[in-house]
OpenMM code with the backbone's topology and positions (N, CA, C; nanometers):
from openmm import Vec3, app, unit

residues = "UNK UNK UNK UNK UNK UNK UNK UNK UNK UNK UNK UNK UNK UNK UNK UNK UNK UNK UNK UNK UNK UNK UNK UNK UNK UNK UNK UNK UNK UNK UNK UNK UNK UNK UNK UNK UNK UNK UNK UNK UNK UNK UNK UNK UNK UNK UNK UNK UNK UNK UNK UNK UNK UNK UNK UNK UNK UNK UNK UNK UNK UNK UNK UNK UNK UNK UNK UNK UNK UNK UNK UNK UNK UNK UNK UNK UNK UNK UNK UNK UNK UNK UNK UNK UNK UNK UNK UNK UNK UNK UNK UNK UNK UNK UNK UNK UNK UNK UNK UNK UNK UNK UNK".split()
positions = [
    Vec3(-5.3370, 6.2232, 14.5018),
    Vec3(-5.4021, 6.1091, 14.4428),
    Vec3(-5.4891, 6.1586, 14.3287),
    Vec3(-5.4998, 6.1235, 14.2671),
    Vec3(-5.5772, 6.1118, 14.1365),
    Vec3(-5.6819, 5.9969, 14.0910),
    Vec3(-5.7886, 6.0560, 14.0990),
    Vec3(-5.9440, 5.9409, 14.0926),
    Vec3(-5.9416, 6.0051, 13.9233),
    Vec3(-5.9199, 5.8597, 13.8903),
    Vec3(-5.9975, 5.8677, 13.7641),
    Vec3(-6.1159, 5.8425, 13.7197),
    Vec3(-6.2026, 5.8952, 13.6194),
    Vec3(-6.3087, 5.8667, 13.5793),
    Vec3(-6.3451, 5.7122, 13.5740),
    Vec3(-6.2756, 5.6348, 13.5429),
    Vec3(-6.2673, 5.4830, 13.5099),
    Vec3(-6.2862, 5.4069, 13.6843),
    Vec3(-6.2323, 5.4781, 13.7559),
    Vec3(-6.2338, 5.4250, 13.8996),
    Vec3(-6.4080, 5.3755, 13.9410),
    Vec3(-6.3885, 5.2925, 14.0124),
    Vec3(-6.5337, 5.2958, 14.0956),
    Vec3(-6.5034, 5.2519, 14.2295),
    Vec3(-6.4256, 5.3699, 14.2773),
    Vec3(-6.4618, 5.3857, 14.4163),
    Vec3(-6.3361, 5.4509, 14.4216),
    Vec3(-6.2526, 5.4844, 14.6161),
    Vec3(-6.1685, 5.5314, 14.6480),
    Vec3(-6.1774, 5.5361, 14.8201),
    Vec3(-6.1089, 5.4676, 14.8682),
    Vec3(-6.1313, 5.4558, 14.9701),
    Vec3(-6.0188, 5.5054, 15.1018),
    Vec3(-5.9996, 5.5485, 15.2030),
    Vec3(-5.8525, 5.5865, 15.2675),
    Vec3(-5.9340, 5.5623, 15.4166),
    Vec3(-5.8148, 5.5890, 15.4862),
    Vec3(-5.8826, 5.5193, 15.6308),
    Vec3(-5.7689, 5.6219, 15.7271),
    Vec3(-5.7778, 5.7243, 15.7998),
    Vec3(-5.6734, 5.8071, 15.8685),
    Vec3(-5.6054, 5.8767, 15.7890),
    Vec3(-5.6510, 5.9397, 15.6843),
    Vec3(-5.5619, 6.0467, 15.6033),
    Vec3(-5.6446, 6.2077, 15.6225),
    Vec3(-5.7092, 6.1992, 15.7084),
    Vec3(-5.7687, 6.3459, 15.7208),
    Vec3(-5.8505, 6.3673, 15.5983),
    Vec3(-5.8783, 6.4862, 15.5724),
    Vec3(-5.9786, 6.5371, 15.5288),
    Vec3(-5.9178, 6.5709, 15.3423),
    Vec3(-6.0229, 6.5030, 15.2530),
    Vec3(-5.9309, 6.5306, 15.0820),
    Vec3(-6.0024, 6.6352, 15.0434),
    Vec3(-5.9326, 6.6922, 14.9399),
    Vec3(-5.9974, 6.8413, 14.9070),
    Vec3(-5.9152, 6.8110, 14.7537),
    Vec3(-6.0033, 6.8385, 14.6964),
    Vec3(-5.9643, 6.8931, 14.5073),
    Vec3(-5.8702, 7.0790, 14.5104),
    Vec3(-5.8173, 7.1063, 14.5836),
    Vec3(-5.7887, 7.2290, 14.6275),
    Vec3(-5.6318, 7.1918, 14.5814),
    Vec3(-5.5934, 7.2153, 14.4910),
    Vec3(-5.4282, 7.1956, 14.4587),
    Vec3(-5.3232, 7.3188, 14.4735),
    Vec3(-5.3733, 7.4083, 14.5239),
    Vec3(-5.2862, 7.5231, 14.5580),
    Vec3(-5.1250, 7.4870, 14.7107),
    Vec3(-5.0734, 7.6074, 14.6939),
    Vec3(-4.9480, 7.5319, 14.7215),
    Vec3(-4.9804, 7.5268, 14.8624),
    Vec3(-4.9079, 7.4126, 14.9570),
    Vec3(-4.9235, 7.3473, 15.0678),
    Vec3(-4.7934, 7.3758, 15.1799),
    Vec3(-4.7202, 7.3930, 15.1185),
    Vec3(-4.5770, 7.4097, 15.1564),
    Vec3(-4.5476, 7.5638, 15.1882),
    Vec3(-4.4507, 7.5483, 15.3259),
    Vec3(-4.4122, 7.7007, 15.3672),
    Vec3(-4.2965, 7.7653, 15.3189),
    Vec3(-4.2139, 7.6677, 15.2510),
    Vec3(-4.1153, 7.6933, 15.1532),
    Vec3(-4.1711, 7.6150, 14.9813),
    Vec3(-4.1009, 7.6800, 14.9018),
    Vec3(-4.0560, 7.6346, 14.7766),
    Vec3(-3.9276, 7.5537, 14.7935),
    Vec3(-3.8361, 7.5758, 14.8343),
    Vec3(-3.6776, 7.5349, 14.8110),
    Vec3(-3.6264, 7.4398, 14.9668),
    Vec3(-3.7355, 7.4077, 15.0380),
    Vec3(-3.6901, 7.3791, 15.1677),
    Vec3(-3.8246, 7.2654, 15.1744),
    Vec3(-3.8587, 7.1032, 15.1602),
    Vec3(-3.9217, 7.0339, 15.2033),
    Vec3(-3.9375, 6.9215, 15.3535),
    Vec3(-4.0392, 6.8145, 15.3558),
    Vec3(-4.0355, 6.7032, 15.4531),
    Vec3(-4.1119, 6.6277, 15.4182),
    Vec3(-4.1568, 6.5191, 15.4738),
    Vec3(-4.1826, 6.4060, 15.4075),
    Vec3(-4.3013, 6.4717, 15.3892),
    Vec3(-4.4017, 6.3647, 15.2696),
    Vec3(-4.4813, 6.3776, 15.2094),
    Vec3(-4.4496, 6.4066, 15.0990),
    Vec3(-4.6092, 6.4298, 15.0086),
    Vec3(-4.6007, 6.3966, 14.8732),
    Vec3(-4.6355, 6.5820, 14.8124),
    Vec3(-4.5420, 6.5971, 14.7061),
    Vec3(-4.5390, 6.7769, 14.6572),
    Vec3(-4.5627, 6.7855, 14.5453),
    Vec3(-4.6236, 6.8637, 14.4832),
    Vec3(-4.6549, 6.9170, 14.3122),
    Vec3(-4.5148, 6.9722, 14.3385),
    Vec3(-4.5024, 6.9404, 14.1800),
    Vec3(-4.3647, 7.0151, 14.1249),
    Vec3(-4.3572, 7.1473, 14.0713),
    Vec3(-4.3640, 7.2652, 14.0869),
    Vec3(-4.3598, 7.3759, 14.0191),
    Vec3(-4.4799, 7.4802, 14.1436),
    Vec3(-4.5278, 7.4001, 14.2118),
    Vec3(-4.6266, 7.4200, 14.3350),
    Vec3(-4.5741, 7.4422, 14.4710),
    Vec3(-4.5515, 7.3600, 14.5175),
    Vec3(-4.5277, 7.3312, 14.6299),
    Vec3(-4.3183, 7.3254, 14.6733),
    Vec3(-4.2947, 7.3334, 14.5341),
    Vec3(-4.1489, 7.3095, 14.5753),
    Vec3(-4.0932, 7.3394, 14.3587),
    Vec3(-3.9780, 7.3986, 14.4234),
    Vec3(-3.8867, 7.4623, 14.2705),
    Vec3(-3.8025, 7.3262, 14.2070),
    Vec3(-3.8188, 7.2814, 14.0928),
    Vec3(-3.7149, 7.2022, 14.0170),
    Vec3(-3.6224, 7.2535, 14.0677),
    Vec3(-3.5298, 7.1435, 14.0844),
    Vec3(-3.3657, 7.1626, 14.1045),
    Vec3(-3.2758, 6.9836, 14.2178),
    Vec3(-3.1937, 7.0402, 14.2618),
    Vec3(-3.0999, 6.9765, 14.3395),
    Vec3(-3.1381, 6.9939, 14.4114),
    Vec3(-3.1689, 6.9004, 14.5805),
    Vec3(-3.1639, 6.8765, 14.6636),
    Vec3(-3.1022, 6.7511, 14.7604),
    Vec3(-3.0773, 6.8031, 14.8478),
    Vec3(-3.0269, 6.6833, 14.9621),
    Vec3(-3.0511, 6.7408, 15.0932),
    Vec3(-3.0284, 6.5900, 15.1415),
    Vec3(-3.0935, 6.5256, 15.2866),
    Vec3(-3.0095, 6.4322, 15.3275),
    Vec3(-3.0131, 6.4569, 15.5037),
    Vec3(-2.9297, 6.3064, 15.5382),
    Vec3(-3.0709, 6.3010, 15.6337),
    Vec3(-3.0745, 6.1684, 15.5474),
    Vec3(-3.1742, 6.0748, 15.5888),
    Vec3(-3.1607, 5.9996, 15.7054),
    Vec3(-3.2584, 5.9294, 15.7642),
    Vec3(-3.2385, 5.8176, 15.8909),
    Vec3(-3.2346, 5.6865, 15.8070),
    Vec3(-3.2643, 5.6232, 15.8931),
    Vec3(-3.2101, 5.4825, 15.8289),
    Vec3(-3.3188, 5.4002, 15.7414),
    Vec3(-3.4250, 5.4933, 15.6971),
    Vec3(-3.5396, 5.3973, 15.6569),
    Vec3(-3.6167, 5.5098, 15.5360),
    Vec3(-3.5118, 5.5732, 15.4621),
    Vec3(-3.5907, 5.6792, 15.4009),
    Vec3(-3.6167, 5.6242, 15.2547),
    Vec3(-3.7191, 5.6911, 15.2213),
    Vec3(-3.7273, 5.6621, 15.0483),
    Vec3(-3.8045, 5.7937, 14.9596),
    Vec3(-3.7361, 5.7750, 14.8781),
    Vec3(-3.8093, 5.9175, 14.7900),
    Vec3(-3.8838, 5.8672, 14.6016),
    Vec3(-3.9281, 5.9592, 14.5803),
    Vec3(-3.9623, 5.8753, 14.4347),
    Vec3(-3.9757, 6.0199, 14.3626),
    Vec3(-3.9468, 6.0616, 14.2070),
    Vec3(-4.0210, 6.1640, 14.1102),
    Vec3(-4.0902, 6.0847, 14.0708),
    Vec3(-4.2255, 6.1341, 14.0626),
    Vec3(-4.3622, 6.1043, 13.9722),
    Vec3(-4.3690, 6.1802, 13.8770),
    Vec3(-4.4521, 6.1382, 13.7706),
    Vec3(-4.4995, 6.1601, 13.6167),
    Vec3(-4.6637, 6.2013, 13.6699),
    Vec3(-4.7203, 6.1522, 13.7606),
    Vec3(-4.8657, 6.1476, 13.8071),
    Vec3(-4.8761, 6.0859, 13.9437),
    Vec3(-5.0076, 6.1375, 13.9757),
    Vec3(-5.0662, 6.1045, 14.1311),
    Vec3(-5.1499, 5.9873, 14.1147),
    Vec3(-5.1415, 5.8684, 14.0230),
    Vec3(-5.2846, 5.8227, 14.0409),
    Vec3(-5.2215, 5.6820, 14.1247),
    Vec3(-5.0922, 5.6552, 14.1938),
    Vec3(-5.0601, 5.5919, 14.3338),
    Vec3(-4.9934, 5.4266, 14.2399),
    Vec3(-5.0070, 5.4137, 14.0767),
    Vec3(-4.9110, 5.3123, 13.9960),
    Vec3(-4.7858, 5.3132, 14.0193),
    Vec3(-4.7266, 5.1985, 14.0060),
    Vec3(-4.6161, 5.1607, 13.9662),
    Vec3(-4.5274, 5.2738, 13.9164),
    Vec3(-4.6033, 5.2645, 13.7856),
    Vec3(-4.6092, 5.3271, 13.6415),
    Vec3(-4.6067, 5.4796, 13.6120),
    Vec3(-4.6160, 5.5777, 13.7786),
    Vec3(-4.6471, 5.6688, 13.7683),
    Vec3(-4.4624, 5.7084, 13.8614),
    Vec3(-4.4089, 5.6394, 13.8770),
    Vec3(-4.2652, 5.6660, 13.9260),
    Vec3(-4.1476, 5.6465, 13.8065),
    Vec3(-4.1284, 5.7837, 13.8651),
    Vec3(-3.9628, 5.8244, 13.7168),
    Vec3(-3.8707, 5.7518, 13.7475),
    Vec3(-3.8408, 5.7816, 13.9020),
    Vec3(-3.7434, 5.7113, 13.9339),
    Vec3(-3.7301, 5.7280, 14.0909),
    Vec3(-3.6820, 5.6239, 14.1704),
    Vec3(-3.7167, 5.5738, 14.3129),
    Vec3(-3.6082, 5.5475, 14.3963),
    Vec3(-3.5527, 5.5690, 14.5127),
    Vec3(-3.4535, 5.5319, 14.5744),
    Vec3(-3.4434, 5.4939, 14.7459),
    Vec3(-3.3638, 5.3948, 14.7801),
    Vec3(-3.3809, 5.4198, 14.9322),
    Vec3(-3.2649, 5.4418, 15.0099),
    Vec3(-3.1787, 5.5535, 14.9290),
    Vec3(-3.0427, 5.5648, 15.0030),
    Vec3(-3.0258, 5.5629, 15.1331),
    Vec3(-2.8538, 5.5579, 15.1729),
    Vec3(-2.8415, 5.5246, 15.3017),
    Vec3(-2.7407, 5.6455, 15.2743),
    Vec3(-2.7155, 5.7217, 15.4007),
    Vec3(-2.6157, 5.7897, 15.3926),
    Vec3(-2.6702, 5.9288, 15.3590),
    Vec3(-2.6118, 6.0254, 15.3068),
    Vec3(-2.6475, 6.1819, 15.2970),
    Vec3(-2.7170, 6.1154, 15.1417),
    Vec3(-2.8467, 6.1930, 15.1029),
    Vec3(-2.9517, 6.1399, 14.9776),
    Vec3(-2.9392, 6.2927, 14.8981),
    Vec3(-2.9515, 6.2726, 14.7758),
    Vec3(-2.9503, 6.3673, 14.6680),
    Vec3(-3.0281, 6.3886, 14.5531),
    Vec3(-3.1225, 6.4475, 14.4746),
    Vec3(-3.1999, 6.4157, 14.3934),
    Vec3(-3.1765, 6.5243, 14.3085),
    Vec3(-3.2193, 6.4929, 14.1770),
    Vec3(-3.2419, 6.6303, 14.0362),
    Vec3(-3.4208, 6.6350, 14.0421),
    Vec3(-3.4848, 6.7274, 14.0719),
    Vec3(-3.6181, 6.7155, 14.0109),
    Vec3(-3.6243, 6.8106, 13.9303),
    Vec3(-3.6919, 6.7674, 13.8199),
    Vec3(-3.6826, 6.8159, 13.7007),
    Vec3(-3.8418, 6.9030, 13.6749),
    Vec3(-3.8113, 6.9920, 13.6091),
    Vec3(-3.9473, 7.0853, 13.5688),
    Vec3(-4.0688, 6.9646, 13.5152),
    Vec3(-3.9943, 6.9048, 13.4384),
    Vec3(-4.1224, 6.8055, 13.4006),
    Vec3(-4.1857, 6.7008, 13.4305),
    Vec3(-4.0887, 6.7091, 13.5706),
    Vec3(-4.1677, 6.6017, 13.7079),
    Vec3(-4.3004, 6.6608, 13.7741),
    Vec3(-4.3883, 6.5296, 13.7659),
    Vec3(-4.5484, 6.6301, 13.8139),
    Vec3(-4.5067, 6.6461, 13.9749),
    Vec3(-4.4692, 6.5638, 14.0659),
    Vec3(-4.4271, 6.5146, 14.1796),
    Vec3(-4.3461, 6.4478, 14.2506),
    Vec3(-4.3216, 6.5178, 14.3928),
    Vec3(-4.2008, 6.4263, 14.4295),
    Vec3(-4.2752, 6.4190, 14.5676),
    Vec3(-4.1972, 6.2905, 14.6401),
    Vec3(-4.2370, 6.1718, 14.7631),
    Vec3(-4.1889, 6.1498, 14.8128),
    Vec3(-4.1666, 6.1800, 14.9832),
    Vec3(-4.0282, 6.1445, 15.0521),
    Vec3(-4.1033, 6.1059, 15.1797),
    Vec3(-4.0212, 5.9850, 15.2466),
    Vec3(-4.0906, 5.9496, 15.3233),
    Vec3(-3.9891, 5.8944, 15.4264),
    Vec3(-3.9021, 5.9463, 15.5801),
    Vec3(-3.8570, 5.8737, 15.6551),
    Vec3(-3.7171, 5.9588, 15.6056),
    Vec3(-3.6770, 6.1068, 15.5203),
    Vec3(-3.6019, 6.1198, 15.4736),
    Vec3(-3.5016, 6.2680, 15.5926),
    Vec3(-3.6457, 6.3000, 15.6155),
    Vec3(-3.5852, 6.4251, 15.6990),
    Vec3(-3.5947, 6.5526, 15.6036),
    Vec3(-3.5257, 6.6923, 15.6063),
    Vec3(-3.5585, 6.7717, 15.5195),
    Vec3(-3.5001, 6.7919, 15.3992),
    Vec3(-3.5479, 6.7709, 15.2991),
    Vec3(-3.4803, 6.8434, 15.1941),
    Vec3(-3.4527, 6.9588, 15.1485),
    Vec3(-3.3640, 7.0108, 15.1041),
    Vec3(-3.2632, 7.1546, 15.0884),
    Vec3(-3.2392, 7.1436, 14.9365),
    Vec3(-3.3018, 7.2724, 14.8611),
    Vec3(-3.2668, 7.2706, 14.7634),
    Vec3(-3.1206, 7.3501, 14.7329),
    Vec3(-3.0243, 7.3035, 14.6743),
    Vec3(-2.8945, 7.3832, 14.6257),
    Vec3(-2.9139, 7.4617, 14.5678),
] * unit.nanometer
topology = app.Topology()
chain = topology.addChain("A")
for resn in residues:
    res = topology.addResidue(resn, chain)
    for name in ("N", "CA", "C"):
        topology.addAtom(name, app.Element.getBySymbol(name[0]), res)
């Protein structure tokens, strides 16, 4: 998430504990699960796939600040799921997808 200066306020309710600490989070680069990843951080540009359950959705972000406006592009496939994330994606979001495998 991303608080902007312009914000006046920020509020969450059961998300544990936030930290300005952006270092990588992830025990792989090339191997993810749901939740939300820096790109070049937490996980390598490239190809990945997943066979998802029946309720998955993923998104590349441009930014964390939780807009519309901040999604490249969004999907809620059914069936085995596939994505390109690109170096100049800030983030990617998977949620209900199972693991992703980078090729």
């Amino acid at each position: 998430m991303t608080i902007k200066k312009t914000d006046e306020g920020f509020e969450t309710t059961g998300c544990g504990t936030w930290t300005s600490d952006l270092s990588r989070i992830s025990a792989s680069t090339s191997r993810i699960t749901d939740g939300t990843w820096i790109v070049g951080t937490d996980l390598k540009p490239g190809t990945y796939k997943a066979s998802p359950g029946d309720s998955c959705y993923w998104a590349r972000l441009k930014s964390f600040d939780g807009g519309l406006d901040a999604i490249i592009a969004n999907d809620l496939p059914s069936g085995r799921a596939v994505v390109t994330i690109k170096k100049t994606d800030e983030g990617f979001e998977s949620n209900g997808c199972g693991t992703w495998i980078r090729r």
